[in-house]
C-alpha positions in Angstrom: 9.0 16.9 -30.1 6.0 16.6 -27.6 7.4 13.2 -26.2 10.6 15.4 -25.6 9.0 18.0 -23.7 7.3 16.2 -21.7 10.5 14.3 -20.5 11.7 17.4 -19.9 8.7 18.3 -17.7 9.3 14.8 -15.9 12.9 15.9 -15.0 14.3 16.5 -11.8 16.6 18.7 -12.9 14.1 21.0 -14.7 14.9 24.0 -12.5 17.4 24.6 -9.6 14.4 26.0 -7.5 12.8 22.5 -8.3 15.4 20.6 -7.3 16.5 21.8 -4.2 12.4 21.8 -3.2 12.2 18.3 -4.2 15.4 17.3 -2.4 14.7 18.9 0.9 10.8 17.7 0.5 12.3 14.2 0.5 14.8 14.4 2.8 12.0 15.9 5.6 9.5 13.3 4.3 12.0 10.2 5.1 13.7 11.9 8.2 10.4 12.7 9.7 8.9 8.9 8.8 11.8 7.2 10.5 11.4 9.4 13.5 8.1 8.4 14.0 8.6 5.0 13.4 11.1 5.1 16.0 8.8 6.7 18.6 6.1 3.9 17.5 9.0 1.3 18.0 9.2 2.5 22.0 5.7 4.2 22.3 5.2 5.4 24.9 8.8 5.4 26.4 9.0 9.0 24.6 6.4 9.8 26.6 7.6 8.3 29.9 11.2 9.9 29.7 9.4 13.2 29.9 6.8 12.6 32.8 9.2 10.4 35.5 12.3 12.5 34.2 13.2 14.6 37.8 15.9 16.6 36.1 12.7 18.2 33.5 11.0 21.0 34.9 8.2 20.4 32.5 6.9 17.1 34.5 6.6 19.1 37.4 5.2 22.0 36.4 3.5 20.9 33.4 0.0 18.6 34.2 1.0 15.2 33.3 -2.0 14.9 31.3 -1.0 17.7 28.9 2.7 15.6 28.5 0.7 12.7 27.6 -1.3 13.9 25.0 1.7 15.7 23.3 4.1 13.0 23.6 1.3 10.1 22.2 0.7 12.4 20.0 3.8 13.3 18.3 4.2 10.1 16.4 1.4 10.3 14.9 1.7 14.1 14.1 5.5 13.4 12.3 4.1 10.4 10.8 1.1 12.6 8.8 3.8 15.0 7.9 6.5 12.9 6.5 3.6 11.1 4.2 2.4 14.3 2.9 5.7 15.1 1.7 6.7 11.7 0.8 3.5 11.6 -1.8 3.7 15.5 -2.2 0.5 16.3 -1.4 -0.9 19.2 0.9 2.9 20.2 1.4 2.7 24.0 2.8 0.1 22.1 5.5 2.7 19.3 6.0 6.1 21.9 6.1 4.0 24.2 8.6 3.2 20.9 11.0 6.6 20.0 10.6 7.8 24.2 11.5 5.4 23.5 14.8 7.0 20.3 16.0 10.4 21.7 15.8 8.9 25.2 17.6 7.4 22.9 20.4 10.7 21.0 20.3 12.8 24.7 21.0 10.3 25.1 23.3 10.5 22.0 25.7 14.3 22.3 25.6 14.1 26.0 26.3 11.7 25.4 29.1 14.0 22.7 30.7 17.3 24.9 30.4 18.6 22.5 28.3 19.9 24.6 25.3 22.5 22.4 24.0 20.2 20.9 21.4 18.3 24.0 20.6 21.5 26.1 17.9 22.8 22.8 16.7 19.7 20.6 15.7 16.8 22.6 16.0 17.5 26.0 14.3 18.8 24.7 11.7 16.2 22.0 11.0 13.8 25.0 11.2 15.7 27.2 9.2 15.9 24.3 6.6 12.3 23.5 6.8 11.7 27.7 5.9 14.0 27.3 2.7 12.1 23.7 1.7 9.2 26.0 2.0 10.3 29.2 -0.1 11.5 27.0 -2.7 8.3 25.1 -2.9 6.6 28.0 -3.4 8.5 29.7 -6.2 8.7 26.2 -8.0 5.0 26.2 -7.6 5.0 30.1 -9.0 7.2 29.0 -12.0 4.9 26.1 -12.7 1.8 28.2 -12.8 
């Protein structure tokens, strides 16, 4: 009966709460590891599109010393986030990095004018990223 239980305990589908947290936990964790690997892949030319980019407003406004320690940054940043939720560890400090990235990201492509990107990748990224978080929490609340 014990060895039962704690199968049970083991079991993905223990709760629906837990499930969907663990799903969306792992789908942020990859999504946000590949990203960053990407950026690491061409670091640097992240970094570069946003400074010597003339159609950006923020590379002329903006002191290109500020763009370079966000956009060297950033990798880094996603990296530490998708790792924390990949090993599920410190997750309401790696979902609320991972809320700020995409605020900074709604704020860059608000502050350029380009909106395009803003209602159908970033929004809903965030709004995802607020449910990943709820559902943590009450999975947590159900544990304890």
């Amino acid at each position: 009966m014990q060895h039962r239980k704690k199968h049970h305990q083991m079991s993905l589908f223990k709760s629906p709460m837990h499930f969907g947290a663990t799903i969306l936990r792992l789908a942020f964790a990859f999504l946000f590891i590949l990203v960053a690997v990407k950026k690491f892949r061409d670091f640097g030319g992240f970094v570069n599109g946003m400074i010597l980019d003339e159609a950006t407003h923020m590379a002329q406004e903006i002191p290109h010393f500020l763009l370079y320690i966000y956009g060297y940054s950033i990798p880094f940043i996603e990296l530490l986030a998708g790792v924390l939720l990949l090993i599920n560890r410190y997750t309401k400090v790696a979902y609320t990095i991972v809320a700020f990235t995409y605020i900074s990201f709604v704020g860059g492509q608000m502050y350029n004018g380009d909106t395009a990107k803003i209602g159908t990748e970033y929004m809903p990224s965030l709004l995802a990223v607020v449910a990943a978080y709820y559902m943590h929490e009450k999975d947590e609340e159900r544990k304890g």
